[in-house]
C-alpha positions as CSV (number, residue, x, y, z in Angstrom):
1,X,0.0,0.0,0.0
2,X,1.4,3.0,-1.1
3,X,2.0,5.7,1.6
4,X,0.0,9.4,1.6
5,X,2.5,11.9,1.4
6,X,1.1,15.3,3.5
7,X,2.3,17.0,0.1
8,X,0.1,14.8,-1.8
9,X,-2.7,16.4,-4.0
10,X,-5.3,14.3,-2.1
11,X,-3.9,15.8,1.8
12,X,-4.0,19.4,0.4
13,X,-7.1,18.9,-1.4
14,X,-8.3,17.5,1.9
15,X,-6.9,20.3,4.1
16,X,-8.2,23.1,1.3
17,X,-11.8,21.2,1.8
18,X,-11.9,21.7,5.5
19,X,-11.0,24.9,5.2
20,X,-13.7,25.6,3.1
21,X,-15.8,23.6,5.0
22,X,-15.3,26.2,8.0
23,X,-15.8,29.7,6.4
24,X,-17.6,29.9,3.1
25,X,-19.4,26.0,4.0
26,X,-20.7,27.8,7.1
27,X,-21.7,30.9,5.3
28,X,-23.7,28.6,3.2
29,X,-25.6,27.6,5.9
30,X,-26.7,31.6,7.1
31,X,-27.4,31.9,3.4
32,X,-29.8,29.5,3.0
33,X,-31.9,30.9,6.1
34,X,-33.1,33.8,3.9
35,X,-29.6,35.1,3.8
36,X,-28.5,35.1,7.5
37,X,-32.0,34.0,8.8
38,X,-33.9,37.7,7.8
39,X,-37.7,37.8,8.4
40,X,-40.1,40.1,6.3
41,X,-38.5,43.8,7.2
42,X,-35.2,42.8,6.6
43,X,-35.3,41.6,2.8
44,X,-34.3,44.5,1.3
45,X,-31.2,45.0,3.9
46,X,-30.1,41.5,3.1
47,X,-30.7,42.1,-0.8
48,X,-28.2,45.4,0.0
49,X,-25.6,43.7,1.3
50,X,-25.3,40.8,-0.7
51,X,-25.5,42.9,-4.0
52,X,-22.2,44.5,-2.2
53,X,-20.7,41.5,-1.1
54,X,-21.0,40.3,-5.1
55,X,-19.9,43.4,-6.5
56,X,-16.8,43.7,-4.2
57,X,-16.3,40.3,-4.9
58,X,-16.6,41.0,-8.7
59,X,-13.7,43.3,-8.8
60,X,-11.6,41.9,-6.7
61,X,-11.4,38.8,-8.2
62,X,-10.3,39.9,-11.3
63,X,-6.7,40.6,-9.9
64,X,-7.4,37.8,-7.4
65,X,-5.3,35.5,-9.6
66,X,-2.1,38.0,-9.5
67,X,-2.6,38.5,-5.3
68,X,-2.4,34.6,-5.2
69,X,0.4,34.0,-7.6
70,X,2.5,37.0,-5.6
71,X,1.3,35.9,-1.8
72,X,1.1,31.7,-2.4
73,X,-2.8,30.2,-1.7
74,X,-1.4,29.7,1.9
75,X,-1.4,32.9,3.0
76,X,-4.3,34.2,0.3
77,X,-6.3,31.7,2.2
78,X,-5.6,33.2,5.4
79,X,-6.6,36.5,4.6
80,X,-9.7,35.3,2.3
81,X,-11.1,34.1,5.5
82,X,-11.0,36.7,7.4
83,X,-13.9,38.5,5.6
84,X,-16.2,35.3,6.7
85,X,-15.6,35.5,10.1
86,X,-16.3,39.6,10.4
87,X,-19.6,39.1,8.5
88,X,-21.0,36.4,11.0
89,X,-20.4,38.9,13.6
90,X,-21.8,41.5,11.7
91,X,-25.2,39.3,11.7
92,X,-24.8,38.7,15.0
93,X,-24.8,42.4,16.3
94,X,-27.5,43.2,13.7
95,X,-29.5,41.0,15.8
96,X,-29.0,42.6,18.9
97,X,-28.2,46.2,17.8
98,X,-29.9,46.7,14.7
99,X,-26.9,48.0,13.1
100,X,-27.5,48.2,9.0
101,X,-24.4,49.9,8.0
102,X,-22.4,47.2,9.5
103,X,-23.6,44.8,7.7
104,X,-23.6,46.5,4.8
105,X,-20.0,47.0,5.1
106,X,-19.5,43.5,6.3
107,X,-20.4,42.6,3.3
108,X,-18.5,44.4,1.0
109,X,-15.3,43.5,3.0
110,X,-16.3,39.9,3.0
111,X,-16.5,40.6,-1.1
112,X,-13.3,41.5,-1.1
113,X,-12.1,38.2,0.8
114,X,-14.1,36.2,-0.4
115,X,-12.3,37.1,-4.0
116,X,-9.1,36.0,-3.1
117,X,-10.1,32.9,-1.3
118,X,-12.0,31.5,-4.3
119,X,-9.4,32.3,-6.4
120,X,-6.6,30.4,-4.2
121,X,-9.2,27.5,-4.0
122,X,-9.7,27.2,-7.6
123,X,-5.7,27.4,-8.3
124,X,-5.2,24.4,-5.5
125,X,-8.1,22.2,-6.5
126,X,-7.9,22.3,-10.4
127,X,-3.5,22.2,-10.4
128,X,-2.9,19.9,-7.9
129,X,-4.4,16.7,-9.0
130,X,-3.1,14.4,-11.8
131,X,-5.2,14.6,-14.7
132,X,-7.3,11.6,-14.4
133,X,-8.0,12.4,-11.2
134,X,-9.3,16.0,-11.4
135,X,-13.0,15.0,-11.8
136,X,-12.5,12.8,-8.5
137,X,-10.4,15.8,-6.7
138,X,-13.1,18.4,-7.5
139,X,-15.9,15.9,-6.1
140,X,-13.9,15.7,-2.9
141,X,-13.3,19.0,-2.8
142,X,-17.0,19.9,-2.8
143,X,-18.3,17.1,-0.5
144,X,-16.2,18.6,2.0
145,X,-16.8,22.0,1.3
146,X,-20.8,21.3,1.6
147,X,-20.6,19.5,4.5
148,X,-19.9,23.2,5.7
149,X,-23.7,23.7,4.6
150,X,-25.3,20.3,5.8
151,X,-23.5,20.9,9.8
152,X,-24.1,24.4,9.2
153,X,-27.8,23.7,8.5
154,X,-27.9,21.5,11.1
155,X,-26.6,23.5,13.9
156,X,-29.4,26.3,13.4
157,X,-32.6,23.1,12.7
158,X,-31.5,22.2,16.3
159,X,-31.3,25.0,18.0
160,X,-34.6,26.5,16.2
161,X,-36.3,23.2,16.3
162,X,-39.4,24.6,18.2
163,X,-39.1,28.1,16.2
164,X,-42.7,29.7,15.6
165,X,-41.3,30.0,12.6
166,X,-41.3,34.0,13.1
167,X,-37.8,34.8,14.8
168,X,-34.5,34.9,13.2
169,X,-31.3,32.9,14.0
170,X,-30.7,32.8,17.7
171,X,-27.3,34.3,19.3
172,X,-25.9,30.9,19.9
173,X,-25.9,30.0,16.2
174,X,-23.9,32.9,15.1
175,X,-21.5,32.2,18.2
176,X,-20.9,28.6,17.1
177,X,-20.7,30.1,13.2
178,X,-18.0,32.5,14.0
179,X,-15.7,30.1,15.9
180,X,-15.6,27.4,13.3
181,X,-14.7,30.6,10.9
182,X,-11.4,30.9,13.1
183,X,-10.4,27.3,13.2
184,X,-10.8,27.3,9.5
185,X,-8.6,30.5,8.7
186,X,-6.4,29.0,10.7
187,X,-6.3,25.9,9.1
188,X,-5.0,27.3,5.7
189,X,-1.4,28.0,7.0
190,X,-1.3,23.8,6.8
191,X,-1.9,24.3,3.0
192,X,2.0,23.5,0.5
193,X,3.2,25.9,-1.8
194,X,2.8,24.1,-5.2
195,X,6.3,24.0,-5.9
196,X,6.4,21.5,-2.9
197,X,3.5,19.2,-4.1
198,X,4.3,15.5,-6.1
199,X,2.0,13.9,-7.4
200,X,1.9,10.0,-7.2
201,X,2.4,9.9,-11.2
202,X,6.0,11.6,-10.6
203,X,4.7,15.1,-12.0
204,X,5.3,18.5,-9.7
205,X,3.3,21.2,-9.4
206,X,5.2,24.0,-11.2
207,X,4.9,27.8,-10.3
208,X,6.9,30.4,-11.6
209,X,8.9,32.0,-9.5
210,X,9.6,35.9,-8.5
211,X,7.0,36.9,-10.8
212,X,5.9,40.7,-10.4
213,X,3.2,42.7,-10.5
214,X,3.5,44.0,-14.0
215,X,3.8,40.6,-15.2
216,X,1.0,39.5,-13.3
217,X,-0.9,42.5,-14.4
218,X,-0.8,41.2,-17.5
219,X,-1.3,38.3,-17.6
220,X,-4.6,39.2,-15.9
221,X,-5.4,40.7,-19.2
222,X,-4.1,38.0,-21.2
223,X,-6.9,35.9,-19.9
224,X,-9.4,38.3,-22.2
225,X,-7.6,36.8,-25.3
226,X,-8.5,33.4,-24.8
227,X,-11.1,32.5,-26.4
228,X,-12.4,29.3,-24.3
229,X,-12.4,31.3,-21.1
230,X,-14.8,34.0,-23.5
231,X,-17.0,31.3,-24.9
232,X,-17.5,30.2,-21.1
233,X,-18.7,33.8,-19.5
234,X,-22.1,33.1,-20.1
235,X,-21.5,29.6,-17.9
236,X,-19.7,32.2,-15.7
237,X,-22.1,34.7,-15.2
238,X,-25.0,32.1,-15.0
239,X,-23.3,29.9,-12.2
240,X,-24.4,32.1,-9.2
241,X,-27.0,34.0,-10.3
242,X,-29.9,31.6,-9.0
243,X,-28.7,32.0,-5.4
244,X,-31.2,35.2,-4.8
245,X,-33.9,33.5,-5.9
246,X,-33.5,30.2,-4.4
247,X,-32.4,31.4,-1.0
248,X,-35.3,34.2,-1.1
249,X,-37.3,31.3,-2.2
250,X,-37.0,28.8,1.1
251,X,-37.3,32.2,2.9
252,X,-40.7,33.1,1.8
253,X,-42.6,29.8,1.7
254,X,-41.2,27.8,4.8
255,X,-40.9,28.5,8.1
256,X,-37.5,28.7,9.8
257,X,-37.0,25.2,11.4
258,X,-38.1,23.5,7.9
259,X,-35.2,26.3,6.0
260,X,-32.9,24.8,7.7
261,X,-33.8,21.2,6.9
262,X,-34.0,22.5,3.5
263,X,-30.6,24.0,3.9
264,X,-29.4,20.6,5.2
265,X,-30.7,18.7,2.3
266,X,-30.0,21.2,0.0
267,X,-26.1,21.0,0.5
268,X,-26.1,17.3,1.2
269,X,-27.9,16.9,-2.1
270,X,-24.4,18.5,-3.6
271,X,-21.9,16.4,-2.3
272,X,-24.4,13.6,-4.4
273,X,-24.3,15.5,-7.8
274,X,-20.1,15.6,-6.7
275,X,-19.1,12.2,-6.6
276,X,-21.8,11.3,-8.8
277,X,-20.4,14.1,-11.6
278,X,-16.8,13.4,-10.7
279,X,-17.1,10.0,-11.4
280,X,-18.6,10.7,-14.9
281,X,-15.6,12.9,-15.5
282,X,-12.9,10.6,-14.6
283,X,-14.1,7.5,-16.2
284,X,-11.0,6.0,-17.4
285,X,-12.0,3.5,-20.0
286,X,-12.8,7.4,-22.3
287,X,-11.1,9.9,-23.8
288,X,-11.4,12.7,-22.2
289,X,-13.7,14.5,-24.9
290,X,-15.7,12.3,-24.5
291,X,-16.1,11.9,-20.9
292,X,-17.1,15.9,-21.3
293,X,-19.8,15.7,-23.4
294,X,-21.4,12.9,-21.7
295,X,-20.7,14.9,-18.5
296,X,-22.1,18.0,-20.3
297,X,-25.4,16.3,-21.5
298,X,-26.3,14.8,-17.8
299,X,-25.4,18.6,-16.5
300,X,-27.8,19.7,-19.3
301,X,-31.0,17.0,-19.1
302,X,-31.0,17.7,-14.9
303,X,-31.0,21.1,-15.1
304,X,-33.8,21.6,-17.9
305,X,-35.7,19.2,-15.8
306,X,-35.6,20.5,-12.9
307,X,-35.7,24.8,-13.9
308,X,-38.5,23.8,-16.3
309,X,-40.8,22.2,-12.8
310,X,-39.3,25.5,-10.3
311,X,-40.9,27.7,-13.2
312,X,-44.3,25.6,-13.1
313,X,-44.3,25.8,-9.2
314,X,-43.6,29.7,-9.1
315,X,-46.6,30.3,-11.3
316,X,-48.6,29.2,-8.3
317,X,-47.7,32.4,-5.9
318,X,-46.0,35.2,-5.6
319,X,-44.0,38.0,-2.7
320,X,-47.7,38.4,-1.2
321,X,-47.4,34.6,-0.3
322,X,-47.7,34.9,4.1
323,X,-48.2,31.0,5.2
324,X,-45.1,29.9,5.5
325,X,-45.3,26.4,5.9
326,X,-43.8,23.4,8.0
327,X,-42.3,19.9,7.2
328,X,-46.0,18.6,9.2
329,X,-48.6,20.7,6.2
330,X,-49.7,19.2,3.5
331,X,-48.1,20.2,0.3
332,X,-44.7,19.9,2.1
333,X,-43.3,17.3,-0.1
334,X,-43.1,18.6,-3.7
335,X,-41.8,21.9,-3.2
336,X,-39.1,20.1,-0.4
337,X,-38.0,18.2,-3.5
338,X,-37.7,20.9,-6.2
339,X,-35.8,22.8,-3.5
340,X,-33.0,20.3,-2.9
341,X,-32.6,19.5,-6.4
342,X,-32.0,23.1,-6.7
343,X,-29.0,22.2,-5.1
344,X,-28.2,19.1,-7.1
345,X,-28.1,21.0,-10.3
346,X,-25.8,23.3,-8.7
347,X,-23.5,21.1,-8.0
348,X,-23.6,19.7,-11.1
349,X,-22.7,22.6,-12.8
350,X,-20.1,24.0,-10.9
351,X,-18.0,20.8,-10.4
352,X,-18.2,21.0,-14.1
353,X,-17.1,24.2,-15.1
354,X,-14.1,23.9,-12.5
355,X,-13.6,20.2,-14.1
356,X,-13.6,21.9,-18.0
357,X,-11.3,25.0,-16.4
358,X,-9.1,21.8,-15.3
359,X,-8.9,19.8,-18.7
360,X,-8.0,23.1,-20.1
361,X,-4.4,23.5,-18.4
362,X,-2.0,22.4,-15.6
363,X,-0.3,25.2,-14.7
364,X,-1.7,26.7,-11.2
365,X,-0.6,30.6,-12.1
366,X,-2.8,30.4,-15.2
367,X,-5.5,28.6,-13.4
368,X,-5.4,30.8,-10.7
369,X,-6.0,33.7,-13.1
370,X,-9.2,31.5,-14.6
371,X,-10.2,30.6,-11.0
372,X,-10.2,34.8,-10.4
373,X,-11.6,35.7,-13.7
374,X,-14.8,32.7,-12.9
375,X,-15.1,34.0,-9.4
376,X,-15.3,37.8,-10.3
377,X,-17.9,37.4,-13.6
378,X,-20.1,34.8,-11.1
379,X,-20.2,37.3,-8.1
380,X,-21.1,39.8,-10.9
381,X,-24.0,38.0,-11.7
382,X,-24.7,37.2,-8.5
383,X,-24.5,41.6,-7.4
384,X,-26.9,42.2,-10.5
385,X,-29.5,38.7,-9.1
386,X,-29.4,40.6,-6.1
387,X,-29.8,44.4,-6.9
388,X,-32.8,42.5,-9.1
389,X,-34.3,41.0,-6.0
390,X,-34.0,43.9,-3.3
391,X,-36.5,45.7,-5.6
392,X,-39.1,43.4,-5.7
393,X,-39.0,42.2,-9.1
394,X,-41.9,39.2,-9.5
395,X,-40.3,36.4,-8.7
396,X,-41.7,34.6,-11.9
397,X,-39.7,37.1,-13.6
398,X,-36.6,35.7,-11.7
399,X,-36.9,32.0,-12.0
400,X,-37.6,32.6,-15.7
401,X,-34.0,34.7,-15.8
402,X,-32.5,32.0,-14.1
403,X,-33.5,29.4,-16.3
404,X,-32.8,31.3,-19.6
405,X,-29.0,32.0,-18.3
406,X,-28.5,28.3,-18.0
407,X,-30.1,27.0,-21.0
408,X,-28.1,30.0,-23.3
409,X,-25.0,28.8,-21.9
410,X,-25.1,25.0,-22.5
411,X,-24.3,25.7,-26.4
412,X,-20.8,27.5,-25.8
413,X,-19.5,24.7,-22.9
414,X,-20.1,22.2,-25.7
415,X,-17.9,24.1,-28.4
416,X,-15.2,24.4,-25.2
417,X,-15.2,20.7,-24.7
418,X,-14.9,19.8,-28.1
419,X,-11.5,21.4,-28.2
420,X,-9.9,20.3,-24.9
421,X,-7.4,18.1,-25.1
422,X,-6.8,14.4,-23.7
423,X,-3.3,15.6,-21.8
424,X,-1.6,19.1,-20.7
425,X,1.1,17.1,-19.7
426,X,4.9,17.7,-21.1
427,X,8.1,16.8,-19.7
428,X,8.8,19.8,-17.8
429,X,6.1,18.4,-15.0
430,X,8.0,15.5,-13.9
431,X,10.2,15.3,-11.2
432,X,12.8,13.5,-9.4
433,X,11.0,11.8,-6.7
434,X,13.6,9.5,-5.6
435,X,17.5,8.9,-6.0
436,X,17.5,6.8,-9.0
437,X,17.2,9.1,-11.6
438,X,14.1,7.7,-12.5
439,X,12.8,10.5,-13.9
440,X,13.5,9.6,-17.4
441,X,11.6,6.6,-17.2
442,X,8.6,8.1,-15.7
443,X,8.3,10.7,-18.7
444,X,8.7,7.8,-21.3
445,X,6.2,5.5,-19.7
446,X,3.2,8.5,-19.5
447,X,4.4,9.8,-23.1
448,X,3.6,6.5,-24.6
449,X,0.1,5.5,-23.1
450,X,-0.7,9.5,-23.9
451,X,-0.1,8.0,-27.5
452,X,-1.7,5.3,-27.1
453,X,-5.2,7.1,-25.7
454,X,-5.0,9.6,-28.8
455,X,-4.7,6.7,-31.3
C-alpha cells in the first residue's frame, strides 16, 4: 500500500476542503436561512448587502489570480477568510443592535475576501491533482466544502427546532458560526506551496517564480484573449445568479426550522451531484472528450428538468405569499424536493465548469488567473440577481432569468469541450522523486500511453 504523502494532492485537497468547510461552507448555511436567517422587514437589507458583497467580490477577483500567484494560496487563504468570520459577527450584532451599515460594510469587505479565497481555491483544487483524477479531486473538494452547509444547516434546525417559525437565527448559532470561521482560517497555513506538491504519477506542481506585478498584471489581461475562457462567461455569469432566488425562495414559503432542513438537504444533495459528476468525469475507460460531453449532457437534461418544474411551481404564488409552511402541512413534499434538487443541479454545474477549467491547463498561475476571472464574472451575476431582487422584481420574472442564463450557456461549454485536449502534460512536470534518476523513465512510460489514448 502506497503511503499518503502530507504534500500529496489528495492531503491538500483535503486540508483546502476543511477549510472551506469552515468559512464559506458555514456561510452557506446563514445563506440558506433567507440570507442570515432575515424575516419580512429585513429583505431588502439583506438584498443590499449581498448585491455589495457580489460586487466587491466582482472586482476583486479579477486581480485575485495575481494576489495569489505573488502571496502563495497559503497565506491568500488566510486572509480570504477573514472577511467570513467579520460578516458572521456582523449578523450577529444586527440582531441585537440593529446596526445596518455594518452589515452592509460586512459585506463588501467579506466581497473582497471572499475574491481571493475562491481564487486560491480554484488554483489548488484544479493544479494539484493528476489529470485523471481532477473530476474525483473536484468531487472531494466539494463534498467537504458542503458538509460546511449540511453541519451548518444543522446547527441552526436544532437550535430552532421549536421556532414559531417568526424569529431569526438565535445568538448561539452565530457564536458557534463565528468560531468554526477561526479554526478554519487558521487551518490554511497547513496548506503547501505548489512548488512543494508531487503527485503520485511523478509530476510536480510548477509555479513560476519571483513573478511581479506588471507581469502578473498582464497576464490578468491576457486571460481576455482566450477565447475558451470568452465562450464560457455566459456559464460564468449564469453559475451564481440563482442564489437570490432560491435562498429568497425557502425564505418566503417555509418556516425557519423547515429552511434549515431545506438547507441541510439542500447542500447534502451537492456532495451527491459531486461524486456522482466526478465519477462521470474521470471515467477511465474514455477519452477525455468524450467523458465531457457525456458529463455536459447529464449537467444539461437535470437542469432543464428540474428549472422547467421550479418555473411551473412559481406560477402558483407570488412576494404576497404569508403561510409559510412546516415539514407537518400538506403540500410539504413537492416543493421540499424541487428545493433540494435546486441544489443538485448546482452542484452539477459548478464541479463541471471547474472540471472543463481543469482539462484546459495544468499550470496553477494560469488557473489561478481563470479561478479569479470565474469568481469575479459569477459574483457579478450574482451583485446584479441581487440588486434585481432587493427591488421586488416578480419572482416569476426571476426563475424565468434563471433558467434562460442556463439554457443560453449550454451551447458555448459544448464548443469548449470539443476542443480540450486528452493531456496538458509535457516533460517539464516530472520530477525527481527518488535517488535513481528515474525520472526519465517516468516521462517515457506517461508519453507513450498519452499515445496510445490519442490513437
Amino acid at each position: 500500500m502506497q503511503k499518503i504523502r502530507y504534500n500529496s494532492p489528495l492531503v491538500q485537497i483535503i486540508l483546502l476542503g476543511f477549510v472551506c468547510f469552515c468559512c464559506p461552507g458555514m456561510y452557506n448555511a446563514l445563506s440558506g436561512l433567507g440570507a442570515g436567517g432575515r424575516i419580512g422587514s429585513d429583505v431588502y437589507l439583506t438584498d443590499s448587502s449581498n448585491a455589495a458583497l457580489y460586487a466587491c467580490f466582482a472586482v476583486v477577483g479579477f486581480f485575485a489570480g495575481s494576489v495569489n500567484n505573488t502571496l502563495g494560496p497559503r497565506y491568500t487563504l488566510l486572509i480570504g477568510s477573514v472577511g467570513y468570520v467579520l460578516y458572521s459577527i456582523s449578523l450577529w450584532v444586527y440582531d441585537t443592535k440593529a446596526n445596518a451599515a455594518f452589515v452592509i460594510a460586512a459585506g463588501a469587505i467579506l466581497g473582497c475576501c471572499a475574491g481571493l479565497l475562491w481564487t486560491a481555491q480554484g488554483s489548488i483544487m484544479m493544479s494539484y491533482p493528476e489529470e485523471k483524477n481532477k473530476g474525483k479531486y473536484v468531487s472531494i473538494f466539494w463534498t467537504l466544502f458542503n458538509l460546511g452547509g449540511v453541519l451548518g444547516s444543522l446547527i441552526p434546525l436544532g437550535l430552532n427546532l421549536t421556532s414559531s417559525g417568526e424569529g431569526g437565527v438565535s445568538t448561539g448559532t452565530y457564536i458557534a458560526f463565528v468560531v468554526i470561521m477561526i479554526i478554519g482560517g487558521l487551518c490554511s497555513l497547513l496548506i503547501c506551496k505548489p512548488n512543494s506538491v508531487v503527485r503520485a504519477d511523478g509530476t510536480g506542481v510548477h509555479m513560476a517564480q519571483n513573478t511581479t506585478w506588471k507581469q502578473e498584471l498582464k497576464g490578468v489581461i491576457g486571460v481576455f484573449s482566450q477565447w475558451r475562457i470568452m465562450a464560457l462567461l455566459p456559464a460564468f455569469l449564469a453559475s451564481n445568479w440563482f442564489y437570490s432566488y432560491q435562498f429568497g425562495l425557502n425564505a418566503l414559503y417555509f418556516d425557519v426550522a423547515t429552511r434549515s432542513l431545506n438547507g441541510t438537504m439542500y447542500w447534502a444533495m451537492q456532495i451527491v451531484a459531486s461524486i456522482f459528476l466526478g465519477q462521470v468525469l474521470d471515467y477511465a475507460k474514455l477519452k477525455r472528450r468524450s467523458r465531457g460531453l457525456i458529463g455536459l449532457a447529464i449537467t444539461f437534461v437535470v437542469c432543464m428538468a428540474v428549472w422547467a418544474g421550479g418555473f411551473v411551481f412559481q406560477l402558483g404564488f407570488d412576494r404576497s405569499y404569508s403561510n409559510p409552511i412546516h415539514w407537518t402541512d400538506p403540500g410539504f413534499a413537492g416543493p421540499f424536493v424541487l428545493y433540494i434538487f435546486y441544489g443538485f443541479t448546482d452542484a452539477l454545474y459548478q464541479t463541471y465548469l471547474y472540471w472543463l477549467m481543469g482539462a484546459m491547463s495544468n499550470d496553477p498561475g494560469m488557473l489561478a488567473r481563470y479561478a479569479g476571472f470565474y469568481k469575479a464574472v459569477q459574483s457579478a451575476g450574482g451583485a446584479i440577481s441581487f440588486g434585481i431582487d432587493a427591488v421586488h422584481t416578480d419572482l416569476r420574472w426571476e426563475a424565468l432569468i434563471c433558467w434562460l442564463l442556463v439554457f443560453i450557456s449550454f451551447p458555448l461549454i459544448a464548443v469548449v469541450t470539443w476542443n480540450i485536449s486528452d493531456t496538458n502534460i509535457t516533460v517539464e512536470d516530472f520530477v525527481d522523486t527518488d535517488t535513481t534518476g528515474s525520472v526519465s523513465s517516468h516521462y517515457q512510460e506517461k508519453n507513450e500511453v498519452s499515445h496510445d489514448s490519442q490513437a
